[in-house]
C-alpha positions as CSV (number, residue, x, y, z in Angstrom):
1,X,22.6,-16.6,-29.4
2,X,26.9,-17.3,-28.8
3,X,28.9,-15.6,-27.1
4,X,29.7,-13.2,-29.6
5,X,26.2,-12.0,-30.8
6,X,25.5,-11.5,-27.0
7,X,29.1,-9.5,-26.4
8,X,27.6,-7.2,-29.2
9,X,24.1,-7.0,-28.3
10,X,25.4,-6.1,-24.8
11,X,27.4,-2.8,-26.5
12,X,24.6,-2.2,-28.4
13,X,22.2,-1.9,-25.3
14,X,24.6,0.2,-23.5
15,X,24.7,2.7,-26.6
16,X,21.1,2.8,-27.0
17,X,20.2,3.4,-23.1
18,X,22.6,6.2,-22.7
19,X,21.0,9.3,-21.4
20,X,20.4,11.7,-24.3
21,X,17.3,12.5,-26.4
22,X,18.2,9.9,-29.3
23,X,19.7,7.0,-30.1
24,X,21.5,5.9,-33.1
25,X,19.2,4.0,-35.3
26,X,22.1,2.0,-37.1
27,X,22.6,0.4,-33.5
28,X,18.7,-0.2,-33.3
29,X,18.8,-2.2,-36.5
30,X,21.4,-4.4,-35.1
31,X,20.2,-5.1,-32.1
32,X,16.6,-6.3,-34.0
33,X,18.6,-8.6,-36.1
34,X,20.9,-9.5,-33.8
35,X,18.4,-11.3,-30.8
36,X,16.0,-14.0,-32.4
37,X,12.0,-13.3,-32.3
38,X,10.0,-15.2,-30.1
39,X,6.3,-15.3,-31.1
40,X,4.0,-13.1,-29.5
41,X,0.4,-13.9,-27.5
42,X,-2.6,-12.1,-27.6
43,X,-2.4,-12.5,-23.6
44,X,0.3,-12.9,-21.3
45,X,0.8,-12.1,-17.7
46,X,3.9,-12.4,-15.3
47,X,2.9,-11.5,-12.1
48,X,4.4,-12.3,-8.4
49,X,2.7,-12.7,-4.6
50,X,4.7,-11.6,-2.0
51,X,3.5,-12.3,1.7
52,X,5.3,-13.2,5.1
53,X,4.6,-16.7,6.9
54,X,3.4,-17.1,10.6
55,X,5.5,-15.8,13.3
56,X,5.1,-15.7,16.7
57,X,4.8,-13.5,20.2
58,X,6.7,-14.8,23.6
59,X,8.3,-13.8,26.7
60,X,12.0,-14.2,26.9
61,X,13.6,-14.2,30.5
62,X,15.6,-11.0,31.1
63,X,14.9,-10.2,27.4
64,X,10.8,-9.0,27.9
65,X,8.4,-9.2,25.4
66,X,10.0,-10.2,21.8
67,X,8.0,-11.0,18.6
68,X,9.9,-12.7,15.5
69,X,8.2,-12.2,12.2
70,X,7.7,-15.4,9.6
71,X,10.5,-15.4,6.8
72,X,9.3,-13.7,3.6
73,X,7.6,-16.0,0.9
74,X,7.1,-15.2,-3.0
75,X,5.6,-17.2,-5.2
76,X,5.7,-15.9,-8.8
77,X,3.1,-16.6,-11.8
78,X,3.8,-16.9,-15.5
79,X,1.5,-17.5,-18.4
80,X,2.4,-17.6,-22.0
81,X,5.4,-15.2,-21.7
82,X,7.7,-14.8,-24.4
83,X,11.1,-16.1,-24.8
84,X,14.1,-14.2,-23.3
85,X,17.8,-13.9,-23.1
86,X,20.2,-12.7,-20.6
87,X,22.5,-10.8,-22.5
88,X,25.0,-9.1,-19.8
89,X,23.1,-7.2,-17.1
90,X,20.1,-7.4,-19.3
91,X,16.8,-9.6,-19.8
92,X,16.0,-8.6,-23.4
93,X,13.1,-10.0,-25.3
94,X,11.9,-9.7,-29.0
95,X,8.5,-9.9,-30.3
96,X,7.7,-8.4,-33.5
97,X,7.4,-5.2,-33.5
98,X,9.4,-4.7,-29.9
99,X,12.7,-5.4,-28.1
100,X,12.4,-4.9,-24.6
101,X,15.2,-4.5,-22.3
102,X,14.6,-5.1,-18.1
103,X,17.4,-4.4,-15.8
104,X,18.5,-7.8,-15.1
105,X,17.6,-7.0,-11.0
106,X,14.9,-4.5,-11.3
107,X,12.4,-6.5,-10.1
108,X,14.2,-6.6,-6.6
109,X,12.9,-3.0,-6.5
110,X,9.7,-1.5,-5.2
111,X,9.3,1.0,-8.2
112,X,10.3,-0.4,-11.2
113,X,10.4,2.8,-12.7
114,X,13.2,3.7,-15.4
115,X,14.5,-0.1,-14.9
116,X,13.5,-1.2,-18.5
117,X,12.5,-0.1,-21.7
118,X,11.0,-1.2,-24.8
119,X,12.7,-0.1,-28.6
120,X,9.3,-0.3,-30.9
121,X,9.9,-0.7,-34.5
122,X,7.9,-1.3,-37.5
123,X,7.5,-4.7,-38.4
124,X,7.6,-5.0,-42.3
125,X,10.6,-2.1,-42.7
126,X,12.7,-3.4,-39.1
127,X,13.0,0.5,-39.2
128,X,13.3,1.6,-35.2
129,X,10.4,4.6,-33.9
130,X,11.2,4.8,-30.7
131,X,12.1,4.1,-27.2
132,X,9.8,4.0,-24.6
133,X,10.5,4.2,-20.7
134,X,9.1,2.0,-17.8
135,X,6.4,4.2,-15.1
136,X,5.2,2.6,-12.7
137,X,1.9,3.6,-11.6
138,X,-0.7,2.0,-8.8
139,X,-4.2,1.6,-8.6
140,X,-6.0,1.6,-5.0
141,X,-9.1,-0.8,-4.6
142,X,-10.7,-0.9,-1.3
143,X,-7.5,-2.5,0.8
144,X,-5.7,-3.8,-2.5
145,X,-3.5,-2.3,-4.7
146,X,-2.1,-3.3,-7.6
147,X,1.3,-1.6,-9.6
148,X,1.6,-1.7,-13.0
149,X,4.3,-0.7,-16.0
150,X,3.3,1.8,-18.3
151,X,6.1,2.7,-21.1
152,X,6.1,6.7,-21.7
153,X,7.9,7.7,-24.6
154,X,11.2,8.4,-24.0
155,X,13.6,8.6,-27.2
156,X,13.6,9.0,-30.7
157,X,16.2,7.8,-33.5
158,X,18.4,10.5,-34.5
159,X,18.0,12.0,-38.0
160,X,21.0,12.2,-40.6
C-alpha cells in the first residue's frame, strides 16, 4: 500500500470504529478494496509466553533483607499468520471474507477487550454484514489458564 491508500484507509477506520450502532457501508466497501488480501490458513496461531527470569534473596548492610526479581522475558509464537499492514495506529489484516483491525498497542494490555474488531463481509458480493467486537474470555485448568478473543457482534451497516 503508499502512502496515500494508507492516509485513506486510516480515515476510513476511524469512521467505521466510531461509537454508534452502524457504520456506513460505502466506507466498508473502500476499505475492502482498498488493503490487499492475504490468503487465508485453515490453522493459524499467534500466541506469546510471558515469565520472569531468576532473581535473587540477600542481606544488605543497613538495608535488611532485600529481594530483586529477574527482568521480565516474552517470547512470542507465530504460525502461518496472515499478512498485515500498519496503517496509522492500526494493525489491519484482510482475508477473504474479513478485515480485522487491532489497536496497534493492545496487546500491551491484560484484557484485550474492545482493542480490535473484525468487519465480516460476503465474499462473492464484497457487500459488508457486520462488525464484530473483541471479548476476551479465560478458561481455568487446574493451575493454568489460558485467555482467548472471541468477536461479539457489535455493528451493523446502516440501511438507506
Amino acid at each position: 500500500m503508499d502512502i496515500h491508500q494508507r492516509l485513506e484507509a486510516h480515515a476510513i477506520i476511524d469512521r467505521l470504529v466510531m461509537d454508534g450502532p452502524t457504520f456506513a457501508a460505502d466506507d466498508a466497501r473502500r476499505l475492502i478494496d482498498l488493503v490487499p488480501v492475504a490468503p487465508s490458513s485453515r490453522i493459524s496461531f499467534k500466541g506469546s509466553f510471558r515469565g520472569r527470569g531468576p532473581g535473587f534473596k540477600g542481606h544488605a548492610a543497613g538495608v535488611g533483607d532485600v529481594e530483586m526479581k529477574g527482568e521480565a522475558k516474552e517470547k512470542t509464537l507465530t504460525l502461518n499468520v496472515p499478512t498485515s499492514h500498519r496503517i496509522g495506529g492500526y494493525v489491519v489484516t484482510h482475508t477473504p471474507g474479513a478485515v480485522d483491525i487491532e489497536l496497534m498497542w493492545g496487546e500491551t494490555r491484560a484484557d484485550q477487550s474492545g482493542q480490535s474488531c473484525s468487519l465480516i463481509y460476503d465474499v462473492s458480493t464484497g457487500e459488508p454484514q457486520e462488525m464484530r467486537l473483541a471479548a476476551q474470555k479465560s478458561l481455568t485448568l487446574l493451575f493454568i489458564t489460558f485467555n482467548y478473543v472471541s468477536f461479539i457482534p457489535w455493528k451493523k451497516p446502516e440501511t438507506a
